[in-house]
Phi, psi and omega in degrees: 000132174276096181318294180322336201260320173275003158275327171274004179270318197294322176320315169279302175311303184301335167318327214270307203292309187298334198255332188285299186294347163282005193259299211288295182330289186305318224250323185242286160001285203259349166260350173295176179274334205277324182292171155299155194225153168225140204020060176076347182246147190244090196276135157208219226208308201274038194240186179337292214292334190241349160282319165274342135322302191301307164306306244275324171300317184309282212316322191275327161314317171279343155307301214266346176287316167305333183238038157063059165224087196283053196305322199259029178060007213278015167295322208284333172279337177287312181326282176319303184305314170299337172263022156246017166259303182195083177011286190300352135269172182197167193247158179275184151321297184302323188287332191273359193271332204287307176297319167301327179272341192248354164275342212255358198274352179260352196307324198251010180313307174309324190286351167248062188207155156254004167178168185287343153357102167214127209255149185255096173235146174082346205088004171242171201256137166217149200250157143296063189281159171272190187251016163182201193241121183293143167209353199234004174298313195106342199236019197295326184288319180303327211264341186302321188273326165294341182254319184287352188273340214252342169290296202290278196338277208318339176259005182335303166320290182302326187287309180301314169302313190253000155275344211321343138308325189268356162351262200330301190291344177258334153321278228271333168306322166282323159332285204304333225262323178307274219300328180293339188297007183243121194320281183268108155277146172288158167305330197270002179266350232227113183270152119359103159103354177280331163311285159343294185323312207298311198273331180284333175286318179285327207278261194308345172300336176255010170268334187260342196307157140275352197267146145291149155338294210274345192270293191312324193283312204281349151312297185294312193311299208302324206266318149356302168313317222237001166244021163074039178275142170231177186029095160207115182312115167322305185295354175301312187282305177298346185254323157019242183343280184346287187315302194282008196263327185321313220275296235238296180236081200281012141286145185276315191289312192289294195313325193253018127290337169293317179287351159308308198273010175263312176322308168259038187210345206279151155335139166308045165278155186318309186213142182303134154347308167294333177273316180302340214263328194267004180250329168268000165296150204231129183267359174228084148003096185238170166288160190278157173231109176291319212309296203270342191249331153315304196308277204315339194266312172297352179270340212277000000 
């Protein structure tokens, strides 16, 4: 494999995803009307800021993985995932670190668009954005993998030339790692490695972020909002973490070696995620007021 040359294809891709969702926020995002605005800013969840926590988390997972420490299992699971393709191959660290980064820079791509659309103007790649950010199609993860498919053509050549015997498998590796991104998935649908997917997509972004807790939690509420969700409890949000890592890893011994190792690797922010949740958790349950509970959440 030519490194140089698939670092600079992973290098684009990750470019196109990271610039597309700063396109969207600023551009369309923050000029609508529609979201809550609180001193002029329309804090939200799905954006740069939580696609690059999200790398920023590979990186350092696949770090501790070079130096043989696999806290989330994940050889033994890309390892399940190659043998229910085909016994007889297999992927390196870097390729399986490649897939993760480059599935995880498209996964929410569905969620700023109107449609799967992707169009070539100028020599740039350009998307179909919408006028907010989906939560009620249903279908964001499907239209994310119709746009990742519609990126890697356009690099076909090169991915093939520069993967070559394994192209295909790590194509199905990225696929795979989007499609695990959907929270209630059927069972018969659920690969190798959706555990994993679930806690590095739900989790770790508040452990890595430059965003505070409270501007992402108040991020997640705005855009709910502006998609007409309603009767939806403050501790659902303010509880968040706690709840989905319970949720997500229901041993206890397993579950608090994860909050360890996020824990000793997390961003210098003030205070942990697990804590942050417990110091702001509300002991009498109310309905959200988005207005006064944005404002209050971007202050904390």
């Amino acid at each position: 494999m030519n490194k140089q040359g698939i670092h600079s294809v992973q290098e684009k891709i990750i470019r196109f995803g990271i610039d597309s969702h700063t396109y969207f926020d600023k551009e369309i995002w923050q000029k609508s009307a529609l979201p809550i605005r609180i001193q002029s800013i329309a804090p939200s969840y799905h954006n740069e800021h939580h696609i690059m926590a999200i790398l920023k988390a590979i990186d350092i997972i696949f770090f501790e993985i070079q130096r043989g420490h696999d806290a989330f299992g994940i050889l033994s699971e890309t390892r399940k995932f190659i043998d229910e393709i085909d016994e007889e191959y297999s992927l390196s660290i870097t390729e399986i670190k490649i897939a993760f980064q480059l599935a995880f820079v498209m996964h929410d791509l569905g969620n700023i668009v109107h449609s799967d659309k992707v169009e070539m103007r100028e020599g740039k790649l350009v998307l179909d954005y919408s006028s907010q950010y989906d939560w009620v199609s249903g279908n964001t993860e499907i239209k994310s993998c119709v746009i990742a498919n519609r990126i890697l053509t356009y690099y076909d050549h090169e991915w093939k030339h520069l993967f070559k015997n394994n192209a295909d498998l790590v194509y199905e590796l990225v696929f795979s790692i989007i499609k695990q991104t959907i929270i209630k998935l059927d069972k018969r649908a659920k690969k190798p490695l959706w555990h994993v997917v679930q806690i590095i997509d739900q989790i770790a972004s508040y452990y890595y972020s430059d965003v505070s807790i409270g501007v992402m939690t108040a991020g997640f509420m705005n855009e709910l909002y502006v998609e007409g969700y309603k009767d939806l409890k403050i501790n659902t949000f303010v509880g968040f973490i706690p709840h989905q890592l319970s949720v997500l890893i229901p041993k206890e011994k397993v579950r608090n070696e994860i909050i360890l190792f996020f824990e000793k690797t997390r961003s210098s922010m003030s205070i942990s995620p697990i804590e942050w949740s417990k110091k702001y958790l509300l002991k009498d349950d109310r309905d959200v007021q988005f207005k006064s509970d944005i404002e209050w959440l971007i202050g904390l």
